[in-house]
C-alpha positions as CSV (number, residue, x, y, z in Angstrom):
1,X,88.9,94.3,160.6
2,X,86.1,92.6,161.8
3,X,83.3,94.5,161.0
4,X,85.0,95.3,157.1
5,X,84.8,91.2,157.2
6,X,81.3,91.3,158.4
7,X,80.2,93.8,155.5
8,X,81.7,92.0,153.2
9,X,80.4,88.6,154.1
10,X,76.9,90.5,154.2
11,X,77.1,91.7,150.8
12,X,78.1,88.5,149.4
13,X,75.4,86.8,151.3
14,X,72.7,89.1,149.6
15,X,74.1,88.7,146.3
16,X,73.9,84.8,146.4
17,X,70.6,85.3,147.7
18,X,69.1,87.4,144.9
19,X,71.0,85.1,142.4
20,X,69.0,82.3,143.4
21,X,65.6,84.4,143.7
22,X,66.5,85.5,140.2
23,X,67.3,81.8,139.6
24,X,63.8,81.0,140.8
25,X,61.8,83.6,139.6
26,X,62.8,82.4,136.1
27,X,62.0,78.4,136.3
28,X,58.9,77.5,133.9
29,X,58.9,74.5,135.6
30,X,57.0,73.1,138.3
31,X,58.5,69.8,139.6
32,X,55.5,68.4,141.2
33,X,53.6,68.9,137.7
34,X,56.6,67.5,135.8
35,X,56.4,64.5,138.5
36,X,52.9,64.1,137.5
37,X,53.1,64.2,133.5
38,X,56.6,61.7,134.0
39,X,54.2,58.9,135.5
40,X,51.6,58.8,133.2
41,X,53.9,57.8,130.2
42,X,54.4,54.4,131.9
43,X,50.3,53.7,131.5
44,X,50.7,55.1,127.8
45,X,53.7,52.9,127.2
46,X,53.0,49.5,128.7
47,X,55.6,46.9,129.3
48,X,58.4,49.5,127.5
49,X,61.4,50.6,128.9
50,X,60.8,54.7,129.2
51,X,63.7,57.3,128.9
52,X,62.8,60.9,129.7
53,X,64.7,63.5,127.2
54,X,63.5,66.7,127.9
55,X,60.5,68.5,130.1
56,X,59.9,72.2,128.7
57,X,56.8,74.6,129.2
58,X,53.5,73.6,126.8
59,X,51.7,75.3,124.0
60,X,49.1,76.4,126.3
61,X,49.3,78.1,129.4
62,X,50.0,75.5,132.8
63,X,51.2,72.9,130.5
64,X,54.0,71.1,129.8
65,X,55.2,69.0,127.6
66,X,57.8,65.7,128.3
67,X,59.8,64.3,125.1
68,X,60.9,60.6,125.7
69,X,61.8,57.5,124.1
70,X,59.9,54.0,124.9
71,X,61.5,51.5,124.2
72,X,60.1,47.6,124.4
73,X,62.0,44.3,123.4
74,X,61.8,43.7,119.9
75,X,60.4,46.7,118.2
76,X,61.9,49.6,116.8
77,X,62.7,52.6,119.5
78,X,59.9,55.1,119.7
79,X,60.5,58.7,120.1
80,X,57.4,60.4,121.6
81,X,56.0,63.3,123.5
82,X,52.9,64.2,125.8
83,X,52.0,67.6,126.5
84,X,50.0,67.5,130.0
85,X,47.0,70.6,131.0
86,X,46.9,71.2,134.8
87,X,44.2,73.5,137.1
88,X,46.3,75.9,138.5
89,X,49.5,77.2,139.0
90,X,52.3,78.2,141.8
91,X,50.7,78.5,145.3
92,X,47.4,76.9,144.1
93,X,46.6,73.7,145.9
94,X,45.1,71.9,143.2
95,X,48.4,73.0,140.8
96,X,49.3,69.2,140.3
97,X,45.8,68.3,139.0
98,X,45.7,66.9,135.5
99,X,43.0,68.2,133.2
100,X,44.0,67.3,130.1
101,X,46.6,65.2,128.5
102,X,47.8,64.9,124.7
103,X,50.3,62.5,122.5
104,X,51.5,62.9,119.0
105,X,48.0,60.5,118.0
106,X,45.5,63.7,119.9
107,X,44.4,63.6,123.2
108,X,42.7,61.5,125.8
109,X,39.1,61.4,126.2
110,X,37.6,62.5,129.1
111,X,37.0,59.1,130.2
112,X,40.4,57.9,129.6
113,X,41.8,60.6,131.3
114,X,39.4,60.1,134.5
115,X,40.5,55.9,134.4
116,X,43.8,56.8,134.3
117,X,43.9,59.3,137.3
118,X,41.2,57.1,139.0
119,X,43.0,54.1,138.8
120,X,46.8,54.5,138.3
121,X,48.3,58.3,139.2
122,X,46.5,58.5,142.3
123,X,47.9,55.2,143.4
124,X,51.2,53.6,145.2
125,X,52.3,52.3,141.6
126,X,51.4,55.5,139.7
127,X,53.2,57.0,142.5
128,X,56.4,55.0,142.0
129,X,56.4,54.8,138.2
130,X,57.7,58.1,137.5
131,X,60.8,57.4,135.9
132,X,62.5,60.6,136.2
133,X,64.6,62.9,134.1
134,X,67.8,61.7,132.2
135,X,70.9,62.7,134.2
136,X,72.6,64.1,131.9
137,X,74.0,67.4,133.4
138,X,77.7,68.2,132.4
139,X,78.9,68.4,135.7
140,X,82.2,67.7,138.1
141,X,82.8,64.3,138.5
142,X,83.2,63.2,142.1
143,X,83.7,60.5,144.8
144,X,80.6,58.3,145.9
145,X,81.9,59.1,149.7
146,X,82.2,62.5,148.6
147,X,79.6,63.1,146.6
148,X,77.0,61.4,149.5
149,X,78.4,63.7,152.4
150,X,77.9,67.2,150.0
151,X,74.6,66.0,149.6
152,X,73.7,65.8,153.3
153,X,75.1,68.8,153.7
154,X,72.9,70.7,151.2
155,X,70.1,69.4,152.4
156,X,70.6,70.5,156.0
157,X,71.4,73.6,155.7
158,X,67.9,74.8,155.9
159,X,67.3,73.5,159.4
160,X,70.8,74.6,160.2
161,X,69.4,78.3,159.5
162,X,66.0,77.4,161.3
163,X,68.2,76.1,164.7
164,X,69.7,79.0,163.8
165,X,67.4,82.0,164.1
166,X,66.0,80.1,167.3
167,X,69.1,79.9,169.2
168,X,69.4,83.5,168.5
169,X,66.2,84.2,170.0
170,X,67.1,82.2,172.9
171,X,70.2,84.8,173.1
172,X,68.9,88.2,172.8
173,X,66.5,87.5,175.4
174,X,69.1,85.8,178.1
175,X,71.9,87.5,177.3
176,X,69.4,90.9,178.5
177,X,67.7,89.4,180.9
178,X,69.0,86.3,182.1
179,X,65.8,84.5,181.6
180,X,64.8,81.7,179.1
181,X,62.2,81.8,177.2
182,X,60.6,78.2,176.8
183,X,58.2,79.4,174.0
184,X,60.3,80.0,171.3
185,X,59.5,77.0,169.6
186,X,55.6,77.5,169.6
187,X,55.9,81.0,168.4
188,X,58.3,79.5,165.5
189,X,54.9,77.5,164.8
190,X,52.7,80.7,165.1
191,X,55.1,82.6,162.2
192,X,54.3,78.8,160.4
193,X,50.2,80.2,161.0
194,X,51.1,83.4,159.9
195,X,52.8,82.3,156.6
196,X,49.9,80.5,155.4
197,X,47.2,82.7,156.5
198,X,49.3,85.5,154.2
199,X,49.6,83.5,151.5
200,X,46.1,82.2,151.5
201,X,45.1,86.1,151.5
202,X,47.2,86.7,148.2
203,X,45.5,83.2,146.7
204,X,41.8,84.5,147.7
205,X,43.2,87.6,145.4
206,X,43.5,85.8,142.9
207,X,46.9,85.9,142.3
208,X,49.1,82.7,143.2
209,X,52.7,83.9,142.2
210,X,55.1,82.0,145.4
211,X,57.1,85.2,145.1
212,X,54.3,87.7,146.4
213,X,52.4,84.2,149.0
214,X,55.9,84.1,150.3
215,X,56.4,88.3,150.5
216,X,53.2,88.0,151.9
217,X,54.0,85.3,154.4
218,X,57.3,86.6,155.5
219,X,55.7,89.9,156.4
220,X,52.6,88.3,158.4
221,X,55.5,85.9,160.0
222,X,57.4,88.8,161.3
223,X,54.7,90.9,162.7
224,X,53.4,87.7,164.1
225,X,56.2,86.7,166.3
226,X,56.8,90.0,167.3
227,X,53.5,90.3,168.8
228,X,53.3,87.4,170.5
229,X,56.8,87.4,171.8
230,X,56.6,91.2,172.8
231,X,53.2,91.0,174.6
232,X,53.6,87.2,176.1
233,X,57.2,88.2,177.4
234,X,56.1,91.1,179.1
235,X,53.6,89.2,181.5
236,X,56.3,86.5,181.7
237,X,58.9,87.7,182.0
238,X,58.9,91.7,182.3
239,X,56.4,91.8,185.2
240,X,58.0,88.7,187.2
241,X,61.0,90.7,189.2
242,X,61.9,87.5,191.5
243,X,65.5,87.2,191.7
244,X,65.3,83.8,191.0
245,X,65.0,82.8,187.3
246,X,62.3,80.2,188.2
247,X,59.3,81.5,188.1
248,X,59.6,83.2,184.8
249,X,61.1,79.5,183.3
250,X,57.7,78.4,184.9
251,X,55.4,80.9,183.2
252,X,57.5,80.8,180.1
253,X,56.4,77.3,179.5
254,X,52.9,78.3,180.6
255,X,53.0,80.4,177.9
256,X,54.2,77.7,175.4
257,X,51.5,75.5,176.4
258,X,48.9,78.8,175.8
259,X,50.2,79.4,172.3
260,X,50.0,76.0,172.0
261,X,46.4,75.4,172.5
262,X,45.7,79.0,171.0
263,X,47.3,77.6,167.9
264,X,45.1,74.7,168.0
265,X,41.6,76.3,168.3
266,X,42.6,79.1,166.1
267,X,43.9,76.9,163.2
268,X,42.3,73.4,163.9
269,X,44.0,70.4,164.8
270,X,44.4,69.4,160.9
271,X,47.6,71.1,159.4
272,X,47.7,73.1,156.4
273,X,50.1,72.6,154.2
274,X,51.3,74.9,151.0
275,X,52.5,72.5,147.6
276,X,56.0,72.5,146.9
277,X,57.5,75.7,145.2
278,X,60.9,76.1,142.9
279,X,61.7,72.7,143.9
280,X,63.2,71.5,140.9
281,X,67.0,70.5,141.4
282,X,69.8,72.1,140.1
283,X,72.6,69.6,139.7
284,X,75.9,70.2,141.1
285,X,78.6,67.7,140.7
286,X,77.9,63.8,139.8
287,X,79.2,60.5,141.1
288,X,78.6,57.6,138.7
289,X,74.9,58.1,138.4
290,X,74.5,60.0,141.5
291,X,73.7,63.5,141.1
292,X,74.8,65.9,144.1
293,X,72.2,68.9,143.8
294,X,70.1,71.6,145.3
295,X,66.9,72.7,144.5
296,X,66.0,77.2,144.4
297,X,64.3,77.1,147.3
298,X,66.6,75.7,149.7
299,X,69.2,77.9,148.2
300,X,66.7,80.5,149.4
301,X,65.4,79.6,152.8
302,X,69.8,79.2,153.8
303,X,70.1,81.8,152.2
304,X,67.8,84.3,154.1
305,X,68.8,82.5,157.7
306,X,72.5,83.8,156.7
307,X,71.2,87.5,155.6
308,X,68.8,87.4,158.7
309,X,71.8,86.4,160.7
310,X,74.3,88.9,159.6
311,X,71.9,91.1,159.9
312,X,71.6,90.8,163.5
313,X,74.8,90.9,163.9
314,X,75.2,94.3,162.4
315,X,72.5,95.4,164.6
316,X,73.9,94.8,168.1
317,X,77.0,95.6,167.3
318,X,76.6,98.8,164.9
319,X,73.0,100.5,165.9
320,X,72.0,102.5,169.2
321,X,69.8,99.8,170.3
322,X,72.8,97.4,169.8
323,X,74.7,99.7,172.3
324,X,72.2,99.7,174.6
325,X,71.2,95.7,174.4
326,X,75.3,95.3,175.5
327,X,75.6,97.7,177.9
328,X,72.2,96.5,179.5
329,X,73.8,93.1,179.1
330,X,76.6,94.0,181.1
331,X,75.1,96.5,183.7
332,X,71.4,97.3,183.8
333,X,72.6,99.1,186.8
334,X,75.5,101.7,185.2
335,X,72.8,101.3,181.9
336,X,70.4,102.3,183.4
337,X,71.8,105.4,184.8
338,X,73.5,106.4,181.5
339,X,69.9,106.8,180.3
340,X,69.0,102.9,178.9
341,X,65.6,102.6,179.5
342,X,65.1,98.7,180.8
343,X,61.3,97.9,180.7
344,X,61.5,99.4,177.1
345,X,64.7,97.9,176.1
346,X,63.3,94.2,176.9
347,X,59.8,94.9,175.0
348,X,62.0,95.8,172.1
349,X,64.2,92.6,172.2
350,X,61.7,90.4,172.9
351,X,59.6,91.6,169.7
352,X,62.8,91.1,168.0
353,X,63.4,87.9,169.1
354,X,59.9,86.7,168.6
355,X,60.4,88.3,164.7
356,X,63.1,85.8,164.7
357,X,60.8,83.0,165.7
358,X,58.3,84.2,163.4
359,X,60.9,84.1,160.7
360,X,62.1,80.5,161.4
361,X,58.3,79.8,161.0
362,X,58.2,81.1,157.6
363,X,61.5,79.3,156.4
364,X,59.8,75.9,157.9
365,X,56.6,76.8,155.8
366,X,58.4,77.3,152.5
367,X,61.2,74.8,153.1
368,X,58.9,72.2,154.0
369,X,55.0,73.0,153.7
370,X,53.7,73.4,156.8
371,X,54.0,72.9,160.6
372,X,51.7,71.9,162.9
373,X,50.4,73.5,166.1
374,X,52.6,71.1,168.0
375,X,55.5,70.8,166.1
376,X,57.6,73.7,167.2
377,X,58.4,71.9,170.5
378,X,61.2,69.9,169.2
379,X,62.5,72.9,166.8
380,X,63.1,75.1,170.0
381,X,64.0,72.3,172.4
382,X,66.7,71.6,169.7
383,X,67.1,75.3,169.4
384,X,67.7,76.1,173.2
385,X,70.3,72.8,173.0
386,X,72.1,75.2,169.9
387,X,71.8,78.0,172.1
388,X,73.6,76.1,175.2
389,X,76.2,74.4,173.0
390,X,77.4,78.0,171.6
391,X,77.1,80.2,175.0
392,X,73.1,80.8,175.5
393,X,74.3,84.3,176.2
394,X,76.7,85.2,173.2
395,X,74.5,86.0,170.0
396,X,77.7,84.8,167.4
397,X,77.8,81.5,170.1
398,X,73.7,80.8,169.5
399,X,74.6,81.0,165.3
400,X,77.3,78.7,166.0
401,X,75.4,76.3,168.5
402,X,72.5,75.9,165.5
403,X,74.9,75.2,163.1
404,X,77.0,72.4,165.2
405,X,73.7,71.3,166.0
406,X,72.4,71.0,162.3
407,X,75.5,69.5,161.3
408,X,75.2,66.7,164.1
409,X,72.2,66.1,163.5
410,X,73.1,65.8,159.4
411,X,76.2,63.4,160.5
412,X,74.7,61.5,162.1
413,X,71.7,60.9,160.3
414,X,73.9,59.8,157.2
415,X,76.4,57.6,158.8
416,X,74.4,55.8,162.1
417,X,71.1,54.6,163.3
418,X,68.4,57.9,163.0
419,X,66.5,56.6,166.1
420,X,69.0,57.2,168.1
421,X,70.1,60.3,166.7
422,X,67.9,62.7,169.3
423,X,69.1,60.6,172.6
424,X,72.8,61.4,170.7
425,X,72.0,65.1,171.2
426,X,70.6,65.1,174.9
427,X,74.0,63.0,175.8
428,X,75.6,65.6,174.0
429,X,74.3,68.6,176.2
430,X,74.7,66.9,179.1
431,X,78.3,66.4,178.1
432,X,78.3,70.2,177.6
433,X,77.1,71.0,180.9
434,X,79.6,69.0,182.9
435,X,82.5,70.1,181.0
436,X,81.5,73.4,179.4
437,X,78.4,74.9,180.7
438,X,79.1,78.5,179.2
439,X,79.0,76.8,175.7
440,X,81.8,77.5,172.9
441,X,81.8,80.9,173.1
442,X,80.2,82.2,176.6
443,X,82.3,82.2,179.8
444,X,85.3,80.1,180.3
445,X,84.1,79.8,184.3
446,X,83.1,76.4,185.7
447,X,79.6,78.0,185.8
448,X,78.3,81.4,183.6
449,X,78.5,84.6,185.5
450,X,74.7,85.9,185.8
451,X,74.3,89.1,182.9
């Protein structure tokens, strides 16, 4: 019954999935240049009132063109358009650049166009003035309270699959070995590395389509973490054979520091950052003039932690190397004298929890641009606290330890003080460890039996 459950849960998982890649694929529109043609109508409209009616694709190629009405106090209402020319397109960096821009009486000059770039888009007010898209989508009406909480759900459901993938990571290689890996956060950040520099190889092609930067990414991502994970693991934790934990939970986070400072030099200390893809909202259900909604690639990056997930899942339960991962789990000793092979057997998991790493990376990258060389400690200290909170050796407690965690952190967020949100976390764990230390789903013992 279980596993008929799983496969169906899988298969509806990939379905929703290539629904919203499909979704995605087929937007014309590029919200950060819609952003940018909305805010110039303010500068062509002075001291008038400016309702956005529709935002379709240009007569030219990277165009669009915005239909409003302005409206100012006195006059008649004005119903107008302005088809804006941009450099580039998709992945490009310099997408969001306006080159040219037209109304029903012709186009701006160069000059104009320059002044009003110069001196109002590229400033705080430009910035502010966009006035946005007409809400007008026929959706569900809703509850404010409601309405607010299904929002802060949607949005954290990408870094509920991130916390996710990393508590996993934390799982397969403690539930094999019963060592932690302190790293898992930095090689999260080297997947990050590997997104962009795959995506930057597709770009210097020539081609900036997100679908083949992100196919691109995902791949370099994956073989990244592996890598690192499979080849740092073995000299930390493969080749340390203390019976204490210690000394590899020493060199583990000698290794994070490494990757670290390897990231630094490799990629310099100035982040790079990809421009926003498929990020134009889909509305969902409406409160007064509060729209709940989601944009494609969120639907996307949750969408791939739940395949990526299931996935696994299927793997250690329904594959040979499952088999062997649980019975190692169990007993290396009777494992290893049915034929397991350990050394092997670790190198594998650890590339395939450093592929999960990696792949956490990549979501980060396309979820939110970029991540610096330092910025995967808090994503896999928060991990390993996901990974605790759900039984640090139970691969189904690590999924749900990232999502209680996500969906803390979410609550919180929305209802009390943010600043204290993180010290809310720690007390959390702490809680966990004095009352449960095997987590929600490990060992019901006052302390975990060792694997």
């Amino acid at each position: 019954m279980l596993g008929s459950g799983l496969v169906r849960l899988w298969r509806l998982a990939i379905l929703l999935w290539g629904l919203s890649i499909i979704s995605a694929c087929g937007l014309s529109i590029d919200a950060e240049q819609a952003r940018v043609c909305r805010s110039a109508l303010p500068a062509l409209n002075p001291d008038a009132v400016i309702t956005v009616e529709r935002v379709r694709e240009g007569p030219v190629a990277r165009s669009l063109r915005v239909d409003y009405i302005a409206q100012r106090p006195d006059r008649p209402v004005l119903e107008r358009f302005a088809i804006c020319q941009f450099a580039a397109a998709g992945l490009s960096p310099n997408k969001a650049e306006l080159t040219g821009l037209g109304t029903e009486e012709g186009p701006l000059s160069g000059a104009s166009l320059y002044m009003l770039k110069r001196y109002y888009l590229e400033t705080p007010e430009g910035v502010a003035g966009d006035p946005g898209s007409r809400p007008d989508a026929d959706v569900t009406e809703i509850p404010m309270a409601a309405a607010y909480w299904l929002q802060q759900i949607l949005v954290s459901l990408p870094r509920t699959a991130i916390y996710a993938l990393l508590s996993v990571a934390f799982a397969l290689v403690f539930g094999l070995s019963g060592r932690i890996n302190l790293a898992f956060g930095e090689l999260a950040a080297v997947g990050s590395a590997a997104t962009i520099a795959g995506a930057a190889v597709v770009l210097a092609s020539g081609a900036s389509a997100p679908v083949l930067g992100l196919a691109a990414g995902l791949a370099a991502a994956l073989f990244a973490g592996a890598i690192h994970s499979a080849v740092g693991g073995h000299f930390t934790i493969g080749r340390i054979r203390a019976e204490s934990p210690q000394p590899s939970l020493i060199a583990t986070v000698g290794l994070s520091l490494f990757l670290m400072e390897y990231l630094r030099l490799v990629q310099s200390p100035v982040t790079v950052w990809l421009p926003p893809i498929w990020s134009e909202a889909w509305p969902l259900a409406r409160a007064q003039d509060f729209l709940v909604s989601l944009t494609p690639i969120t639907a996307i990056t949750s969408g791939t932690g739940l395949i990526a997930a299931l996935s696994l899942l299927w793997l250690v339960k329904a594959t040979g190397f499952g088999r062997a991962w649980r019975a190692y789990a169990d007993d290396p000793k009777a494992a290893a004298l049915m034929g397991v092979d350990g050394p092997r057997l670790l190198t594998r998991t650890l590339g395939l929890a450093g592929a999960m790493a990696g792949l956490s990376g990549m979501l980060i990258v396309a979820q939110y641009g970029g991540l610096g060389f330092a910025g995967g400690f808090q994503y896999g200290l928060k991990a390993l606290i996901a990974a605790i909170i759900g039984g640090i050796g139970s691969i189904p407690g690590a999924m749900l330890g990232g999502f209680a965690v996500g969906l803390f952190e979410t609550l919180w967020s929305a209802y009390l003080p943010i600043e204290a949100r993180d010290m809310a976390l720690y007390a959390a764990l702490v809680v966990f460890l004095i009352f449960r230390p095997g987590g929600l789903l490990g060992f019901q013992d006052p302390t975990p039996r060792p694997v």
